[in-house]
C-alpha positions in Angstrom: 27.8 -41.3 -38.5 28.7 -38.5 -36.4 31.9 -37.8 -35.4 33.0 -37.4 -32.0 34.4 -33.7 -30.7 37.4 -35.5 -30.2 37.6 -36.6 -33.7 36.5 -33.0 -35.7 39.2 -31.5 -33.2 42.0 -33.7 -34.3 40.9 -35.6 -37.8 40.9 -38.6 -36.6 44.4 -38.4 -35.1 45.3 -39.0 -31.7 47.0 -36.4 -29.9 50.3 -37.0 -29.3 51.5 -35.9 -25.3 54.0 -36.9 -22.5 54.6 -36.8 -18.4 57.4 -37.2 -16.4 57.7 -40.9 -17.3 55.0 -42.0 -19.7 53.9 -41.3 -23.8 50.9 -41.4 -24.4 50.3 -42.1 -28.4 47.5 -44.1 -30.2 47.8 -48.3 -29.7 49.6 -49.6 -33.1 49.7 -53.9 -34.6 52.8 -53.6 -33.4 51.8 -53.2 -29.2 50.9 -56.7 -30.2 53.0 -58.8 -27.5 52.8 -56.0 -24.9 49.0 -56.0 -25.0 48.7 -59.8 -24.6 51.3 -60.1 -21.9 48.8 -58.1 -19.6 45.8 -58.9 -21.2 46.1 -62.9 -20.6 46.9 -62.5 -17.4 43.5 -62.4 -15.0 44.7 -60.2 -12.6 44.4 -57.2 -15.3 40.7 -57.9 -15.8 39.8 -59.3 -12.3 37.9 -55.7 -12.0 37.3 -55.1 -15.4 34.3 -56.3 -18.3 36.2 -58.2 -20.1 37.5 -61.7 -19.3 41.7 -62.5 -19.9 42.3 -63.0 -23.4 42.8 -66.7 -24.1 45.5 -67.0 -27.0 47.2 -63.6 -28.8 44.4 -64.1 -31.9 42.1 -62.4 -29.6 44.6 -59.5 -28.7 45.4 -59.1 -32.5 41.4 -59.2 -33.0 41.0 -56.3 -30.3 43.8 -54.5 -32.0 42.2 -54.8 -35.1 39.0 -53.6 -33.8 40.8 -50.3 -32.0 42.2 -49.6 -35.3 39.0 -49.7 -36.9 37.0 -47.6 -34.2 40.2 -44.9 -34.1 39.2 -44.4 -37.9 35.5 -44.0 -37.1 36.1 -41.5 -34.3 34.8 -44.2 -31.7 38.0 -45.2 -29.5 39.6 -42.8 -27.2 42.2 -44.6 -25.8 46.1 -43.9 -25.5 48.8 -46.8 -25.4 50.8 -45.6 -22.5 54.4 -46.4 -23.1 57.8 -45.9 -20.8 59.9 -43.7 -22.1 63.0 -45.0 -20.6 62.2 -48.5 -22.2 59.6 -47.5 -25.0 57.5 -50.3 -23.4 54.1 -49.8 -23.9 52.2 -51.1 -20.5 48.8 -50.2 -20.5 45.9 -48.0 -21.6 44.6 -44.9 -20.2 41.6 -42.9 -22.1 38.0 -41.7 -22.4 35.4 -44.5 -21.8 32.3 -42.4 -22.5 31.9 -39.3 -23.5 28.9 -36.7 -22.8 29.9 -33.6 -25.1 26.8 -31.3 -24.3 27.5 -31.7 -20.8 31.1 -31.6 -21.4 31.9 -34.5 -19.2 34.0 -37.5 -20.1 34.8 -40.7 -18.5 37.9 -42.4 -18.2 39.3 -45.7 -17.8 43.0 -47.3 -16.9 44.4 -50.5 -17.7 48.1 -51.2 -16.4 50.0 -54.4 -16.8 50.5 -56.0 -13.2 53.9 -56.2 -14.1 53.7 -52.2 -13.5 52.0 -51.9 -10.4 53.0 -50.4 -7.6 55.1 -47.7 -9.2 52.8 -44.8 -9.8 52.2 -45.0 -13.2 48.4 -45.2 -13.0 48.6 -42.2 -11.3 51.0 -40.7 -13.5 48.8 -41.7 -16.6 45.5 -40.5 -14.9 47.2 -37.3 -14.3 48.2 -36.6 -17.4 44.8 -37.7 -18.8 42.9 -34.6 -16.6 45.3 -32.3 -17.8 44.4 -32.8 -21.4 40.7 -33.0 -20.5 40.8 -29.6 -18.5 43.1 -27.5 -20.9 43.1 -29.1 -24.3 39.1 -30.0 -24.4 37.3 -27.4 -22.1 36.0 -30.3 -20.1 34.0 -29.5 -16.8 33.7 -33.1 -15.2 35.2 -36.1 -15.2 34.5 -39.0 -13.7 35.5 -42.5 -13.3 34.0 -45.9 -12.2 35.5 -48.9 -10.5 34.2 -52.0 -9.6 33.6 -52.6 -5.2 36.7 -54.3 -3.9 39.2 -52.1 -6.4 40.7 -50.8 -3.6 44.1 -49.9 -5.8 41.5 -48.2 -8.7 39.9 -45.8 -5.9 43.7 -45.2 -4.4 44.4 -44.0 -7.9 40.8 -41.9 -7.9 41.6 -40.3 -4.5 45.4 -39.1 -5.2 44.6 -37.5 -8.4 42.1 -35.7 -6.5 38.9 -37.1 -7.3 36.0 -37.3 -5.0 34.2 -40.6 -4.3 30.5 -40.4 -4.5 28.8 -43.5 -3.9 28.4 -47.0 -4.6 25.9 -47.7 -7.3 24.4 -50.8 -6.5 24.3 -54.1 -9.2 25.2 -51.5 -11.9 26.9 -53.9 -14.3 26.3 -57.4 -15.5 29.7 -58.7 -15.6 31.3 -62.6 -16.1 27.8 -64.0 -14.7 27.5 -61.8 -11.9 26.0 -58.4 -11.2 28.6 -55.9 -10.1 28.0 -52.8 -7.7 30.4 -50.1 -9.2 31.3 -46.9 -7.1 31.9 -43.5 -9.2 34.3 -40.5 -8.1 34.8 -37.1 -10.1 36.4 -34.2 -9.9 35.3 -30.7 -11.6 37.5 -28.4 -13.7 37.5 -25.6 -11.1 38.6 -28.1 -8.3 41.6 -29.6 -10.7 42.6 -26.0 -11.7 42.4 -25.1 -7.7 44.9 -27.8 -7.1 47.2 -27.0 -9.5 47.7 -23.6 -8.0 
């Protein structure tokens, strides 16, 4: 199996980083309760694939599985934690990523607990500052599902541009979903960091 660029750059370690607020570190058995306060609770996945998780036996399966996948190099996906409560409240990470084109999607999850307080776009952030400097990325992009308002908020502050609506793009909880994708380019980022 081949490794992901992520993986031969770090061994199979997450990297380790901060921002103003938020740590960002790999998701551990004991994130346990954190994960299933949010992830039982259907407004955290009423835009997302995945339904709320039922009992915390399926949070402690998905944990398990994260482990696994951090140890094959297939799970790129930080545990974003407060520092001033060492809380850990959601995930932020790669989704997908296209190495010979040097592009990478990401994905946010924050517990609705959270909202409202910038730390989406805090974690987001932070995320395109390690893709830009750290990984020599060029794009990247993100998707939300049509009627995320809050998701394309987060998109448009961090300076991403929206470009279009892709229509029935996912198959999601019975239903075809229409997803819309923004991006934003290494030069633009490094432009608005000046």
């Amino acid at each position: 199996m081949k490794l992901s660029f992520l993986s031969r750059l770090f061994g199979g370690n997450m990297p380790r980083f901060e921002s103003e607020r938020l740590k960002f570190r790999a998701i551990k058995r004991g994130d346990l309760e954190d994960i299933f306060e949010y992830s039982n609770n259907s407004q955290t996945s009423q835009y997302l694939l995945w339904s709320p998780h039922q009992n915390i036996f399926v949070t402690q399966e998905f944990i398990d599985i994260v482990l696994s996948k951090y140890k094959s190099g297939e799970y790129h996906d930080w545990a974003i934690v407060l520092k001033k409560s060492n809380k850990m409240i959601g995930t932020c990470g790669f989704t997908r990523i296209d190495e010979d084109n040097k592009t990478i999607e990401i994905g946010y999850v924050i517990n609705p607990t959270y909202w409202g307080n910038g730390y989406a776009t805090e974690a987001v952030n932070a995320i395109l500052e390690f893709a830009f400097t750290e990984l020599d990325i060029n794009r990247v992009e993100a998707r939300f599902m049509a009627g995320n308002d809050a998701s394309l908020t987060v998109m448009k502050k961090v300076g991403m541009t929206f470009e279009g609506y892709l229509r029935d793009a996912a198959f999601s909880k019975g239903q075809y979903k229409t997803i819309g994708v923004s991006s934003i380019l290494k030069r633009e980022y490094l432009a608005m960091k000046k």
